[in-house]
C-alpha positions as CSV (number, residue, x, y, z in Angstrom):
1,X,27.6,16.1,-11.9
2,X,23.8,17.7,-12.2
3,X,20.8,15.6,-10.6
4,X,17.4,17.6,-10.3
5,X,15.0,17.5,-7.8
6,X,13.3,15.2,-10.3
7,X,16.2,13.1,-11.1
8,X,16.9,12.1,-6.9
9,X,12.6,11.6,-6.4
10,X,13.0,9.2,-9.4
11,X,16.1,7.5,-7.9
12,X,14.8,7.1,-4.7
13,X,11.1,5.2,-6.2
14,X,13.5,3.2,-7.9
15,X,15.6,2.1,-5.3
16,X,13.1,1.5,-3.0
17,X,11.0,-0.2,-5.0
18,X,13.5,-2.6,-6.2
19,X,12.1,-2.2,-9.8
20,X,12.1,0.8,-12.6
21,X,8.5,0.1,-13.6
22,X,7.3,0.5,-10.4
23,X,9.5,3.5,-9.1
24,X,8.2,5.3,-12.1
25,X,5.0,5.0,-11.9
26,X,5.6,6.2,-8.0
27,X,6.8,9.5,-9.2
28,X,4.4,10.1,-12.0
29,X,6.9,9.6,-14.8
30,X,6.4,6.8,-17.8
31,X,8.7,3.9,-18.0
32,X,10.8,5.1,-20.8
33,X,11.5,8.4,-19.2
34,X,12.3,7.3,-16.2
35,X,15.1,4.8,-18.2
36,X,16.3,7.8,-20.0
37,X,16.7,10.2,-16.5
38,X,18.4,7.1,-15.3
39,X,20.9,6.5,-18.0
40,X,21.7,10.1,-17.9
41,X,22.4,10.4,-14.7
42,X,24.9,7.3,-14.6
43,X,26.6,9.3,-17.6
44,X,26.9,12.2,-16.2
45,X,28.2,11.0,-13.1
46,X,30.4,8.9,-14.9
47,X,29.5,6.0,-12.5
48,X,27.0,2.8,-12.6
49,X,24.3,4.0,-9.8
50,X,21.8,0.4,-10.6
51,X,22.6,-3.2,-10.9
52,X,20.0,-4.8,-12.9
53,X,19.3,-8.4,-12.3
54,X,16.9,-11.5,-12.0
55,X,15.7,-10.2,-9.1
56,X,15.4,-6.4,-9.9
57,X,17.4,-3.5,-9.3
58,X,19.5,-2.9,-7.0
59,X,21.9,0.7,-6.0
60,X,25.7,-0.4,-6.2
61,X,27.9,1.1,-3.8
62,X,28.4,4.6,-5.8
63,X,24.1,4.1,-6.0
64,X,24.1,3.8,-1.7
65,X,25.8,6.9,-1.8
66,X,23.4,8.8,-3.5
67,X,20.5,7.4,-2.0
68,X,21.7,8.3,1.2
69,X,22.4,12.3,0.5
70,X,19.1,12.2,-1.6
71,X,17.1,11.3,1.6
72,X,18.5,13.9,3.6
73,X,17.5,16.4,0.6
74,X,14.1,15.1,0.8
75,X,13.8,15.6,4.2
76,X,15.2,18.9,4.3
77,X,12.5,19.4,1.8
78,X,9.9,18.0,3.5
79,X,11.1,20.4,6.6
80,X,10.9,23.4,4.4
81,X,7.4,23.0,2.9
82,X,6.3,22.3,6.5
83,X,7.9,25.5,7.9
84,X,6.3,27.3,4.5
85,X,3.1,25.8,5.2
86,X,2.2,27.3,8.2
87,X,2.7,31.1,6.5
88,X,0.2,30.6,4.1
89,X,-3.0,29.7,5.5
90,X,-4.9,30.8,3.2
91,X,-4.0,28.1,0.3
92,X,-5.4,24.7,0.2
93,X,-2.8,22.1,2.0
94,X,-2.6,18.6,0.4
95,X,-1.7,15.4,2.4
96,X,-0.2,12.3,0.5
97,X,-1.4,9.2,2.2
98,X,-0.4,6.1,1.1
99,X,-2.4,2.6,2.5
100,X,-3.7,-1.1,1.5
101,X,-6.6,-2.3,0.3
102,X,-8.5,-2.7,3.3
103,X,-7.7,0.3,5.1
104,X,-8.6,2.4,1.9
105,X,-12.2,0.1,1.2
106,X,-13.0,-1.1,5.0
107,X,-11.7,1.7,7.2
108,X,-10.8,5.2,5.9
109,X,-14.5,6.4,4.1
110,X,-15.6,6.8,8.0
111,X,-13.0,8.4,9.2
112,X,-11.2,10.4,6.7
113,X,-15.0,12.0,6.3
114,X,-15.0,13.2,9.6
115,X,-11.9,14.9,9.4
116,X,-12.1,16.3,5.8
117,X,-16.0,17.7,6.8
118,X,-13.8,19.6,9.6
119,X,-11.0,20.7,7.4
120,X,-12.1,21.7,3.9
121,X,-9.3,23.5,2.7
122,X,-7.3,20.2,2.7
123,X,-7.4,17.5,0.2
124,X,-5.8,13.5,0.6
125,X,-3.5,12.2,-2.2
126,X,-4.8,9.0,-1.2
127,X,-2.8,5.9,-3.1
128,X,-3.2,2.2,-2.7
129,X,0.1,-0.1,-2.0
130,X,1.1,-2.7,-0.8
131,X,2.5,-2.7,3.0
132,X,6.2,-3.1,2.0
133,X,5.9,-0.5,-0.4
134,X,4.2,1.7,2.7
135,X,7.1,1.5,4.3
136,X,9.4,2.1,1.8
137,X,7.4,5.2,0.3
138,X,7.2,7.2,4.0
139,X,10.7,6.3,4.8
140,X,11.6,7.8,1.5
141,X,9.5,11.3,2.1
142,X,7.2,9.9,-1.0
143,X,4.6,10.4,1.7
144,X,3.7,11.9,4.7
145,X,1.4,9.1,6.1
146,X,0.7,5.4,5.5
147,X,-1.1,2.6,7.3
148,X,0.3,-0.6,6.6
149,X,0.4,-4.5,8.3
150,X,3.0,-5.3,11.4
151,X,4.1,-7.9,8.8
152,X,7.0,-5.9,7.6
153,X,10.2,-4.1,8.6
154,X,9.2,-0.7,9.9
155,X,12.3,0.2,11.8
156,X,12.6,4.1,11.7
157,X,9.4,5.1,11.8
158,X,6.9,6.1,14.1
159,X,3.6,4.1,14.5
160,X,0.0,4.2,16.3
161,X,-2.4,0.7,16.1
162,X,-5.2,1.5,13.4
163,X,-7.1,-1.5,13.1
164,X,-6.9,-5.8,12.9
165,X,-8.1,-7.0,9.6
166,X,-8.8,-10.7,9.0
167,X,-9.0,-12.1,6.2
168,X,-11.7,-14.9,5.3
169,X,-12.6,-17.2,2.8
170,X,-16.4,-16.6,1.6
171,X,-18.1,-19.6,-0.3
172,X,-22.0,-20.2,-0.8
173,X,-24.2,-21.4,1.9
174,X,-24.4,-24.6,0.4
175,X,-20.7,-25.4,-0.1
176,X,-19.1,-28.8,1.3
177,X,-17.0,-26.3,3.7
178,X,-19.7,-23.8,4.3
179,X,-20.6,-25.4,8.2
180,X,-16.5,-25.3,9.0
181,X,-15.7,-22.3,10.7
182,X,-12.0,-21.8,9.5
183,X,-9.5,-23.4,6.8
184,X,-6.4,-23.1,5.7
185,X,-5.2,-21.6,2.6
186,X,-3.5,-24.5,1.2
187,X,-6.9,-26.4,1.6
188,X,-8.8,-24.1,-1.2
189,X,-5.6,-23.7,-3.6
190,X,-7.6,-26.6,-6.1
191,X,-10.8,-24.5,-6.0
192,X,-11.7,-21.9,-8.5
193,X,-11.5,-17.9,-7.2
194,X,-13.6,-14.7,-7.3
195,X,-10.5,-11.8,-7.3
196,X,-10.1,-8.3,-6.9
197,X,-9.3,-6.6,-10.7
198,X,-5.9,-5.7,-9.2
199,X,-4.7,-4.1,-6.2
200,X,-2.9,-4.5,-3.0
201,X,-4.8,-7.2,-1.5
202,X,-5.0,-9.4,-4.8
203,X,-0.7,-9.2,-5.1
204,X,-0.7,-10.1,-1.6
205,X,-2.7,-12.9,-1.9
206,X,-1.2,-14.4,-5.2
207,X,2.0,-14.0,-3.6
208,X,0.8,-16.1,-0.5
209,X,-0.1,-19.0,-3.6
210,X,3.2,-18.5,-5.0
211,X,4.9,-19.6,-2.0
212,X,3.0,-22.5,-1.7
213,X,3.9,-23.5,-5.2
214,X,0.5,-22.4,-6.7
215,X,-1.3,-20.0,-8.7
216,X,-4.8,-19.5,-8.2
217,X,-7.6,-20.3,-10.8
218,X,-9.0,-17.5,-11.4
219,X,-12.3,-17.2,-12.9
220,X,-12.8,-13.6,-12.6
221,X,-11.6,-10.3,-11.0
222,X,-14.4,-7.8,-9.9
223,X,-13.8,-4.3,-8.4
224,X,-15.3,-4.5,-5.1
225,X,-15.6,-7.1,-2.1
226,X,-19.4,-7.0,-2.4
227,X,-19.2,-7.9,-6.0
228,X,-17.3,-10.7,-5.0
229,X,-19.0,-12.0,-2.4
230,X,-22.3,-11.8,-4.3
231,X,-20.5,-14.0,-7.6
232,X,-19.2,-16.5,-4.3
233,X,-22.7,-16.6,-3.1
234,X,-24.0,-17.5,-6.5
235,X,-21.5,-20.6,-6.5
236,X,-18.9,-18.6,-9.1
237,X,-15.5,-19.1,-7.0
238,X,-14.8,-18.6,-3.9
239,X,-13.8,-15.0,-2.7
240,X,-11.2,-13.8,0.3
241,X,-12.1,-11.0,1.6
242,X,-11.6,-8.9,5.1
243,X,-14.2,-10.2,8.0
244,X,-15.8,-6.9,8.0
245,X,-16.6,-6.6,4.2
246,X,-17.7,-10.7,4.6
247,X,-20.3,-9.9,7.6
248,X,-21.6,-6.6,5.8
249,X,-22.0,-8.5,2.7
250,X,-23.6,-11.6,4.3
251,X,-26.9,-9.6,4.8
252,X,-27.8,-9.6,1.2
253,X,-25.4,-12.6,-0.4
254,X,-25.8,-16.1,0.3
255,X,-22.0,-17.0,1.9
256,X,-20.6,-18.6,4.5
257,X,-17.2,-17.3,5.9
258,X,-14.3,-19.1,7.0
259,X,-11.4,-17.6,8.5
260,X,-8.1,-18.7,7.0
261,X,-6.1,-20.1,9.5
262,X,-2.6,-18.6,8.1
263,X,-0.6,-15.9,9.9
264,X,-0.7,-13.3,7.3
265,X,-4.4,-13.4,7.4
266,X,-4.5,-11.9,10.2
267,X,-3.4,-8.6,10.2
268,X,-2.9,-5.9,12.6
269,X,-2.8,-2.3,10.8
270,X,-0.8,0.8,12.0
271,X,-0.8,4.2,10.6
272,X,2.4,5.3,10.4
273,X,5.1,8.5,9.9
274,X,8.8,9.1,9.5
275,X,8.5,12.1,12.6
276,X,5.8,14.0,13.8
277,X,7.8,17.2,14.4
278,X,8.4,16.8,10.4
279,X,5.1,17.1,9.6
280,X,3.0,20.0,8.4
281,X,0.1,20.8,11.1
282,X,-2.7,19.4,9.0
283,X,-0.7,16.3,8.5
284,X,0.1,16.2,12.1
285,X,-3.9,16.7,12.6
286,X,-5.0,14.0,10.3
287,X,-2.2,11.6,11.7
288,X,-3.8,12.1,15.2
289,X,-7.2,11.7,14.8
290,X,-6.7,8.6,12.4
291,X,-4.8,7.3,15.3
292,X,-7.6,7.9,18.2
293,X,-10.7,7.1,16.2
């Protein structure tokens, strides 16, 4: 039985993403390698590793087996390129950060500037995700740091408060709800929506509609909170946005905000690692001051 470096990485995304497509694309590998690594490896092993069903994949019990030894690969791995890391400081470092839409728009530009003027022999793999998949990605060694919502399972892994993010719902100044000061989500399902052109945030919002049995009518997706709060001031749809983006954005559009009333609208952020004493030096760096600014 002969799995590569490549082979575990892959199988690992995979299981951890509950889906092949998006494990895949985790590792940098297209969808029909990734199949093809993954049927190999069952036949070589001579075992079924992935139950696929309704409701995505799955390991079976041969499949928990080889997650578990393949995370304590990765973090031997991760331990060794630490320890390598601090004999060559001469080469450029790179530090793969994984976070959701609003910490990447609303709150990293500030800070990660500071810290990159101050270190510029180090570059971010930044990535956007959503918070389950956060957690999922540092617990796996995919990354070294993430900041992610306190709305899902982060048992195992370390984590410093980063920021509250509320959501809001931004609709023109002369709307019928424009003088309310919040709403609930269920309130606006029947109204058309301004949406972000995919991303985090937008999957986390249409999945909030799913589970109220609804599917938001969508009459366009634009790549930027500002561009959507300027197409809800102009009576287009209305937009949800984070408070901060809505109040920046009221100086020069014409919208009202309303804060949804819904739990997972408001959202406290955490950055986040698997250990500190795991960490290369820079990444130890960067988690600290992200976690005192």
């Amino acid at each position: 039985m002969r799995f590569d470096l490549t082979d575990l990485r892959l199988f690992l995304a995979v299981v951890d993403a509950g889906s092949i497509t998006h494990g895949a694309a985790d590792v940098g590998l297209s969808l029909p390698a990734a199949s093809e690594r993954l049927r190999h490896m069952e036949a070589n092993g001579g075992v079924s590793l992935l139950e696929r069903g309704r409701r995505g994949i799955r390991p079976t019990p041969a499949g928990e087996a080889l997650a578990h030894h393949a995370r304590l690969i990765q973090r031997q791995l991760t331990q060794m390129r630490g320890e390598l890391g601090e004999h060559a400081s001469g080469l450029r470092a790179t530090i793969r950060l994984v976070a959701n839409t609003a910490a990447i728009v609303e709150y990293l530009p500030s800070r990660l500037a500071d810290w990159m003027t101050r270190h510029p022999r180090t570059d971010i793999d930044l990535k956007e995700r959503q918070s389950i998949e956060i957690a999922r990605a540092i617990s796996a060694g995919h990354a070294e740091i993430g900041i992610l919502s306190d709305a899902v399972d982060t048992s195992g892994l370390i984590l410093r408060p980063f920021a509250i993010d509320r959501l809001v719902a931004v609709v023109p100044r002369d709307h019928a709800l424009a003088g309310a000061r919040q709403v609930a989500f269920a309130d606006v399902l029947h109204e058309h929506f301004v949406g972000l052109a995919g991303g985090a945030l937008q999957d986390h919002i249409d999945a909030q509609a799913a589970r109220l049995g609804a599917r938001l009518k969508m009459r366009v997706r634009m790549r930027t909170f500002e561009s959507i709060c300027e197409m809800a001031g102009r009576g287009i749809g209305l937009g949800i946005v984070p408070e901060t983006a809505a109040r920046r954005c009221s100086r020069s559009a014409r919208i009202a905000a309303l804060r949804l009333t819904d739990s997972w609208a408001m959202r406290r952020l955490s950055i986040c690692t698997r250990s500190l004493d795991d960490l290369p030096s820079p990444a130890r760096d960067l988690f600290e001051h992200l976690a005192g600014s």
